[in-house]
N, C-alpha and C positions, 0 to 999 in steps of 0.2 A: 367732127365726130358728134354722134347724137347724143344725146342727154339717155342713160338708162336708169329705170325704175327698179327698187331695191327695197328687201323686206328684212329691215335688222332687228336682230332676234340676241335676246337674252337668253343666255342658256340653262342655269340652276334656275327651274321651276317651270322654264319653256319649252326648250329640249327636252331637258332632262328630269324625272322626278328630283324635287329639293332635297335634300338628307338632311337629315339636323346632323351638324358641322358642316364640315368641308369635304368637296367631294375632289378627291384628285390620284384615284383609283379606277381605270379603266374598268374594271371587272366591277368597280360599285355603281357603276351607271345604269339607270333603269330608263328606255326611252320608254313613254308614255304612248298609248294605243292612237293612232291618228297622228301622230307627228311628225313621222316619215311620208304617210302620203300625203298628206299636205305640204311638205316641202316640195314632193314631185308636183303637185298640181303649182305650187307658185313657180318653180324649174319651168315648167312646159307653157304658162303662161309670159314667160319673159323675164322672169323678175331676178336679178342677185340676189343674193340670201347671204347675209354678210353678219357672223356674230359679233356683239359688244360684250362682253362681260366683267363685271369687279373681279379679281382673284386677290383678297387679302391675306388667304394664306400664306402667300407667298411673303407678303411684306411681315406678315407673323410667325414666319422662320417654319410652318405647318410641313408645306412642299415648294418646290422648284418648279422654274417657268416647264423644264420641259416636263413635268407632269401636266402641266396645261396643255401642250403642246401632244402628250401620248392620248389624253380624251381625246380631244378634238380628230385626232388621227382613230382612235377608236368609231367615236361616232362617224367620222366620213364611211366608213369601211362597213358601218350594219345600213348607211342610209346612201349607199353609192357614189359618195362624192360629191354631192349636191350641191354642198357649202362653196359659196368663194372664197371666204376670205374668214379668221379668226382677227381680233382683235383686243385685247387684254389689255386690263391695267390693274398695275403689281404691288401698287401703293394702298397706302390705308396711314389716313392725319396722327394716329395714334401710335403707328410704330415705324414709319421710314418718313413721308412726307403728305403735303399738300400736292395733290395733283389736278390739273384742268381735265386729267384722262379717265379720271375717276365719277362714273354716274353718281352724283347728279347733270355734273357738267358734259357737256357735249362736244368732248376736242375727238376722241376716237371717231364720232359719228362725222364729223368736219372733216378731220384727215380721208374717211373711206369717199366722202361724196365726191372730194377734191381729186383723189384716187383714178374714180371709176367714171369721174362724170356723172353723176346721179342728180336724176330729176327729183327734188325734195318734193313737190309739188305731187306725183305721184308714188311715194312711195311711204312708207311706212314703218313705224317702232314699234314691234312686239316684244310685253314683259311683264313681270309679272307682280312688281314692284313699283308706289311711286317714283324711285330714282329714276326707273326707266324709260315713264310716263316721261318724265319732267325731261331727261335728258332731249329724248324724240322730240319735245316740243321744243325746245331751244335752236338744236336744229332744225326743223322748220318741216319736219315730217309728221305726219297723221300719224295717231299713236292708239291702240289696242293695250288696256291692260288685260289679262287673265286673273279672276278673283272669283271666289265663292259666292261674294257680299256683291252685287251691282249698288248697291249705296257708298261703299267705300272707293271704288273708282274713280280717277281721276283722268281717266285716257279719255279722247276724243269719241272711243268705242270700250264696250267692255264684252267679256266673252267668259266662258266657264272653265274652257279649256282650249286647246290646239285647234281642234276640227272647229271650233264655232269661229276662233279668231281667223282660219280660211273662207271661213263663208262669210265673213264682214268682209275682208278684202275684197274678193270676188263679187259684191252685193253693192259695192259703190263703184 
């Protein structure tokens, strides 16, 4: 089986606009202009599109996995299914445990490569967060943060928003 290339994606702030708190209301999702067609354009270039995300709510009693589970089924539905694969982690050190699956660390990303066969080599972490950065580079994928500041970035690439972080992809 061949090795396939894969662009994991953070969702609060990547996806999705960030909310101050927690977002784990279908109908509070706001996707961000250029989101959706840039997942088509990585879709039609080959790429898995496979999300990572922390959900601490969950470990701070906020909401339930399958609220995580009704987004993710929301977003597939406004951006056609495009997603492969959700990935979550439920923990937070502060209120249930230490986790390896919790960004900073890189166990979701390890499980998905082992998964799908994913070429780390070409593929990439979009987020919008140092954890994210840091996670994708543990794993041993090229990393894109999305930030305001390009001084504060820490990703191998930095971008302003969704469409810019597609055109870094596409540009190397």
């Amino acid at each position: 089986m061949s090795k396939q290339k894969c662009v994991f994606l953070d969702r609060d702030g990547v996806l999705n606009q960030d909310l101050n708190g927690y977002l784990f209301r279908a109908e509070d999702m706001i996707i961000p202009q250029g989101v959706i067609e840039g997942l088509r354009q990585m879709k039609a270039a080959g790429y898995l599109l496979i999300v990572i995300t922390n959900q601490a709510g969950i470990a701070k009693g906020l909401y339930a996995r399958e609220d995580v589970w009704k987004c993710h089924e929301y977003f597939q539905a406004q951006c056609g299914q495009l997603l492969d694969d959700l990935y979550f982690c439920p923990h937070h050190p502060d209120y249930t445990s230490e986790s390896l699956t919790r960004k900073p660390d890189s166990l979701l990303l390890e499980k998905a490569i082992a998964k799908y066969n994913i070429d780390v080599e070409n593929s990439w972490m979009v987020g919008d967060r140092p954890r994210d950065v840091q996670a994708g580079k543990r794993a041993g994928v090229r990393t894109i943060q999305i930030c305001e500041a390009p001084e504060k970035s820490i990703g191998d690439k930095h971008a302003f928003d969704f469409s810019g972080a597609t055109q870094l992809i596409f540009s190397n």
